[in-house]
N, C-alpha and C positions, 0 to 999 in steps of 0.2 A: 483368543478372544477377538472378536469380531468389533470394530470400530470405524471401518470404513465409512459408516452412512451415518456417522455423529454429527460431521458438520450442517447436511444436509438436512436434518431432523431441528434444529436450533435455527435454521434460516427459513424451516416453512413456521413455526413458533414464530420467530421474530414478525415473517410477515404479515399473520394472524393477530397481532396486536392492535386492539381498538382503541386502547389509551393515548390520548397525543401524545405526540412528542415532546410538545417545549415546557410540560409541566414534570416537576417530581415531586409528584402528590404522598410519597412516603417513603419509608428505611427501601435504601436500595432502588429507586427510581417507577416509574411506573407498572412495569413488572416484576418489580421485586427481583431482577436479574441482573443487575448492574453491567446495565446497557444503558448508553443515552447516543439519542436516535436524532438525533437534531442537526439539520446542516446549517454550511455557512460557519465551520469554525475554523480556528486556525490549525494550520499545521504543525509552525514551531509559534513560540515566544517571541516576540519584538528583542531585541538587545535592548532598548531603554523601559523592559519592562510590561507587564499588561497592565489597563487602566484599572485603574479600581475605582467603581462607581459612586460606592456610598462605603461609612464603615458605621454603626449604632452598638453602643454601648447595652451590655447585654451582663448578666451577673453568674451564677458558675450551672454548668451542664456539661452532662457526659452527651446529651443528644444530641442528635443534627437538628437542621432545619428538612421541612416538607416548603413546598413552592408549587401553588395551583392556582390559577385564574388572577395570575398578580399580584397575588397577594404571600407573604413568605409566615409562615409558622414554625415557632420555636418556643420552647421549653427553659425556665431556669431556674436557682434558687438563688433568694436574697437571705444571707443568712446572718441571724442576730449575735445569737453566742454560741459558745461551746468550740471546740479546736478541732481542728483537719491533721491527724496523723500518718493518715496512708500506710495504718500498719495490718497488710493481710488479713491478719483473722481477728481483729479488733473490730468490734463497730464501735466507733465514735458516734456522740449524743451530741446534736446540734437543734437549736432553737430557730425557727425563720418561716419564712413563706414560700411557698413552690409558684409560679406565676406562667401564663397560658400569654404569647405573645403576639398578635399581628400587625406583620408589618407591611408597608407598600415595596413590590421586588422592586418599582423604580424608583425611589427614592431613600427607602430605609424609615420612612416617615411611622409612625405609631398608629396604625388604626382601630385599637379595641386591646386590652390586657383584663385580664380573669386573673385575681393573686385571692390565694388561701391560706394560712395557717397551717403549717406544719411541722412537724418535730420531725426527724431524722436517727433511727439509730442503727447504720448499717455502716459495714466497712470503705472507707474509699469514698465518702459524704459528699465529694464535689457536686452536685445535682441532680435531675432527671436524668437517664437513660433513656428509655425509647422517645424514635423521633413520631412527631407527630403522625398524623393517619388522615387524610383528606378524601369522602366521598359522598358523590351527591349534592353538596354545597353544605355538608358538614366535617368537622373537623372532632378528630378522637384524640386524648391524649392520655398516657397512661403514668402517672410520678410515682418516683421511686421506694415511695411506702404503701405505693397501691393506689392512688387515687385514680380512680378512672370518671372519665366526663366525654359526653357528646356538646356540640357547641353549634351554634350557628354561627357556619364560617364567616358569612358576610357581617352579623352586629355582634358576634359574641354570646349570646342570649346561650344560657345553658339551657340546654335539653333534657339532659337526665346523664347523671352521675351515680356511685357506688364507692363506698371504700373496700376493695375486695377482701384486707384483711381481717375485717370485721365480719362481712357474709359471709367467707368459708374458714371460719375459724382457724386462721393461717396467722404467720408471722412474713414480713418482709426476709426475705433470703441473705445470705450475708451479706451481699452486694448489692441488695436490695432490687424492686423490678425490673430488669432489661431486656425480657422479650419481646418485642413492638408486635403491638396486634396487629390480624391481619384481617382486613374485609374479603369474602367471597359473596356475589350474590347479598340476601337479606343476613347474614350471620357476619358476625363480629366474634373473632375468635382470642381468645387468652391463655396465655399461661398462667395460672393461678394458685395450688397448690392446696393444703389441707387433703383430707381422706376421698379419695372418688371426684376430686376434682384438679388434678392437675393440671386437666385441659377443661375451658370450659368456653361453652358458646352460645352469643348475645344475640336477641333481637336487636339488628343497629339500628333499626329506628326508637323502640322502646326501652333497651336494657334490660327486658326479661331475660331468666333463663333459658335457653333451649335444652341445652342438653350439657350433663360433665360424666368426666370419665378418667381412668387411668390413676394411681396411688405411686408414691413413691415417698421416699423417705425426707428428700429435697428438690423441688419443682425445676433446678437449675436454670438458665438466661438462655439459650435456646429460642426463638422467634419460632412461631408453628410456620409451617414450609404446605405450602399447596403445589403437589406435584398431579401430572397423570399420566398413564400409563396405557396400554391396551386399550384404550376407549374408556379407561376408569379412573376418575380424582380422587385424589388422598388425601388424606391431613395428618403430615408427618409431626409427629412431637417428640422428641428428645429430651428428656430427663435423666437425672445423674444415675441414673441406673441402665437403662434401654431406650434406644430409638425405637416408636410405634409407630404404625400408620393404623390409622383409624376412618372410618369412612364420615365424610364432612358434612353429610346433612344428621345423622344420628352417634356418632361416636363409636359404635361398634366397630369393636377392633378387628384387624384384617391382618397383620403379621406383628411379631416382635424383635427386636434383635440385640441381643446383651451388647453393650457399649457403655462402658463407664470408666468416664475419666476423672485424673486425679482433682481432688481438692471442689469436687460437684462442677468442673468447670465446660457442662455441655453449652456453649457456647455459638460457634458458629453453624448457620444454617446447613445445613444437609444440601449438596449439590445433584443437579441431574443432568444426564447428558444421556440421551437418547433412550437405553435400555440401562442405562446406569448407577449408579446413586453414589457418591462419596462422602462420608461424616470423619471427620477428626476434630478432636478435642485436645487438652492438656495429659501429659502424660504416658505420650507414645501411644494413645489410643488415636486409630484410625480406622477403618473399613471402606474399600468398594465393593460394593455390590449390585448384582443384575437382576433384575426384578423383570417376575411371571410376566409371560404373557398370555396364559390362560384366565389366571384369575391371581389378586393382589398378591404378591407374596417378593420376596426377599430371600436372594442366598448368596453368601460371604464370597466373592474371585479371593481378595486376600485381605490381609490386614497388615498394616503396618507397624514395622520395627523399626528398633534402633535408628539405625543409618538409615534406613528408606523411607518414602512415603514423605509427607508434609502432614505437621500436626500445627495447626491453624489453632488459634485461643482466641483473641479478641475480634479478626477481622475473618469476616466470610472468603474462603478459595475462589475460584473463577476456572471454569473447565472448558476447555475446548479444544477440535483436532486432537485429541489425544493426549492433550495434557492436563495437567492441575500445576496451579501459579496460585502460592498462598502463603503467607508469615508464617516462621514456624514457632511456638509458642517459646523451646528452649531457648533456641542462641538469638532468636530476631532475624534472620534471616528472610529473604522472600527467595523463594526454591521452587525452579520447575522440576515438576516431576514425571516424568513417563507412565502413563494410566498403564499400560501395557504389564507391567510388572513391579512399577511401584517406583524402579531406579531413579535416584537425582541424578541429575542430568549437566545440574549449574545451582548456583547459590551466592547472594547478594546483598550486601550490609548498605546499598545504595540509596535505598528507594525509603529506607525503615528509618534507622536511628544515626545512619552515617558514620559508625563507628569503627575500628579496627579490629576488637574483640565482640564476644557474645553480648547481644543485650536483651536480657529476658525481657518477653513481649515486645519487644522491638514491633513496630504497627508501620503498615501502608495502605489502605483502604482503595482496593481496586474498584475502576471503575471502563468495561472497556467503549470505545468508541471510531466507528469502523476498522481501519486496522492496525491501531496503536490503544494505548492504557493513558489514561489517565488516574495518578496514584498521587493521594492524598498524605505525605509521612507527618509521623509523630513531631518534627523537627519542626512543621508549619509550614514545609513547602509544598508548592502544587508540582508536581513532576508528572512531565509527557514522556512518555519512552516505549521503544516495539517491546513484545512478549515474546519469545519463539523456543521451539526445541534447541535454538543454537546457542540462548542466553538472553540475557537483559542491556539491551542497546538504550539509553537514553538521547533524549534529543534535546530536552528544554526546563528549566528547572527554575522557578518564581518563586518568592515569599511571600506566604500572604496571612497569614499568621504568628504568634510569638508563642511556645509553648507555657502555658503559664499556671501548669499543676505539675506535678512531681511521681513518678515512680520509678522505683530502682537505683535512687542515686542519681537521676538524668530528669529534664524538665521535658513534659510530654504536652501535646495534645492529643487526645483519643476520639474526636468528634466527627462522625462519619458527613461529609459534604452532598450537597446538593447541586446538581447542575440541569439547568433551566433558563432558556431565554437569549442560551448564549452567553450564560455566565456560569460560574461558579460561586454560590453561596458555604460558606464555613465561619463555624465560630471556636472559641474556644471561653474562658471564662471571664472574659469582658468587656469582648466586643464580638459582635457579628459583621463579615465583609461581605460585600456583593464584586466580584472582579469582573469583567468583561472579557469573555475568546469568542470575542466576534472576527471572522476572518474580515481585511481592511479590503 
């Protein structure tokens, strides 16, 4: 297998990027690639600490914040009654309002909130999922029983709204919605679910429909993935059944590939690297595969077992030079792995839940940044450390959070961060931080 020209393919990408830098206008940074491109940071951590700029009281979310033009967006629930069990395949019934937030990045100040009504009946209740969506000087956000809304970023002023599970006669998923739309162009795309519409895509200025497509028995948490290939873009979807690509201005489908992991948990995004594609989910399901270069299509290098490979659940992998660096859903683990043949290489309870033993879904939310990571863990700390074939070197390790929900017997936060400005933006369920890595 041929990998040579991976790096070089990811650095003319990178440098094709029109998005600025100092904003992360949605899940995973301006290209959805979690890359933040921003100079003037620091290399390590101060010893007495990084500043932390503001901190604003914030109520429960599984989402991040977006951060565009100054302004920071975030998602939460204020909830009335009903109990939080955190039990798998229970949905607990809770009573409250899902609320739409913005805030000033330099201050934390309140500039506009949208709160609606809504009831809750999905597993693991803590609040929203997907993080916000910022484009054009509008803001998308999607709650976790489906509410979707366009807003005007700057006063709030709703645009046009849906409750999707009502338009496609669908139920929220047990986990309820976590795939964050993604804007291409004029289309706003969703995962949404019911018959023929698993995937479905929005005029984002109006919220008509364009086009849906695809059927499955459960829509799974999956984020649609805009890749391309040969001179042609996809619009990859993953549901608990098969990864598809489908073509993004009509939906017509262009390959398939059976991938189904345990417990509906297609989860993280589908990675690309050059001629490449990697998906893993829960359940020892993984696949790479190298995709046509004549016309769309998809075929399996290998798939991952047992001992090999990285099976990623909560947090999206990160590929590069010939590796894949991802949590691995069983023991919590962050594992490189050799794209070459799949071999681990090295494996690390460090960066995740800081444990001794296995901690399922143990979480570290990569994020890289020239030529180190920046990794977000479950525990609430920000960790800077190198990535390499040779292992996991850390350099600097800060708290900037308190984990303050619960899975597995351990106290988590799951809230994928924002960096922007020279800072890092993270919440957890009752406050949001703004921290400072500006180099001094």
């Amino acid at each position: 297998m041929r990998l040579n020209a991976l790096v070089l393919t990811c650095l003319v990408f990178a440098a094709s990027a029109s998005v600025s830098a100092d904003d992360w206008p949605q899940w995973l940074g301006p290209n959805r690639d979690s890359v933040w491109r921003e100079d003037g940071v620091v290399d390590q951590f101060p010893e007495q600490g990084l500043p932390v700029k503001w901190r604003k009281p914030v109520a429960l979310g599984y989402s991040g914040p977006a951060v565009a033009g100054g302004r920071v967006f975030v998602t939460d629930y204020v909830q009335g009654s009903g109990g939080i069990t955190n039990i798998a395949a229970k949905r607990d019934a809770l009573e409250g309002t899902e609320r739409v937030l913005c805030l000033s990045a330099d201050t934390g100040d309140t500039l506009w909130e949208h709160e609606y009504d809504r009831a809750y009946k999905i597993s693991y209740p803590s609040g929203p999922r997907c993080t916000p969506l910022v484009d054009e000087g509008k803001v998308y956000t999607l709650g976790a029983q489906g509410d979707l809304f366009c807003f005007d970023a700057a006063t709030g002023r709703r645009i046009w709204s849906k409750v999707l599970t009502e338009e496609y006669d669908t139920q929220a998923p047990l986990w309820g919605f976590a795939a964050h739309p993604l804007i291409d162009g004029d289309l706003l795309y969703c995962v949404v679910g019911g018959e023929g519409s698993i995937a479905v895509a929005f005029n984002k200025q109006t919220g008509t429909e364009v086009w849906r497509a695809l059927s499955a028995k459960d829509p799974g948490y999956c984020p649609p993935t805009m890749i391309e290939h040969a001179g042609t873009k996809q619009l990859l979807i993953w549901h608990t059944e098969s990864l598809n690509s489908v073509n993004p201005a009509t939906g017509e489908l262009y390959w398939t590939v059976p991938l189904k992991p345990a417990y509906w948990m297609s989860i993280a995004s589908p990675r690309q690297l050059g001629s490449y594609l990697y998906a893993s989910g829960d359940g020892n399901v993984a696949a790479l595969m190298q995709l046509g270069d004549e016309k769309p299509a998809a075929d399996i290098v290998w798939r991952g077992k047992a001992k090999n490979a990285v099976f990623c659940s909560h947090s999206t992998p990160f590929l590069e030079e010939g590796m894949i660096y991802g949590n691995d859903g069983s023991t919590g683990a962050l594992i490189g792995v050799n794209m070459e043949d799949a071999a681990r290489l090295w494996q690390t309870m460090e960066p995740t839940s800081r444990t001794k033993r296995r901690a399922k879904y143990g979480t570290a939310f990569l994020v890289k940044h020239n030529d180190r990571f920046f990794l977000f863990s479950e525990t609430g700390d920000l960790v800077l450390a190198n990535l390499s074939k040779d292992g996991y070197e850390e350099i600097s390790r800060f708290h900037l959070l308190d984990p303050t929900n619960t899975a597995y017997g351990r106290d988590v936060v799951w809230t994928h961060p924002a960096f922007a400005q020279r800072c890092v933006f993270a919440r957890n369920d009752k406050e949001i931080v703004c921290v400072s890595l500006a180099a001094p």
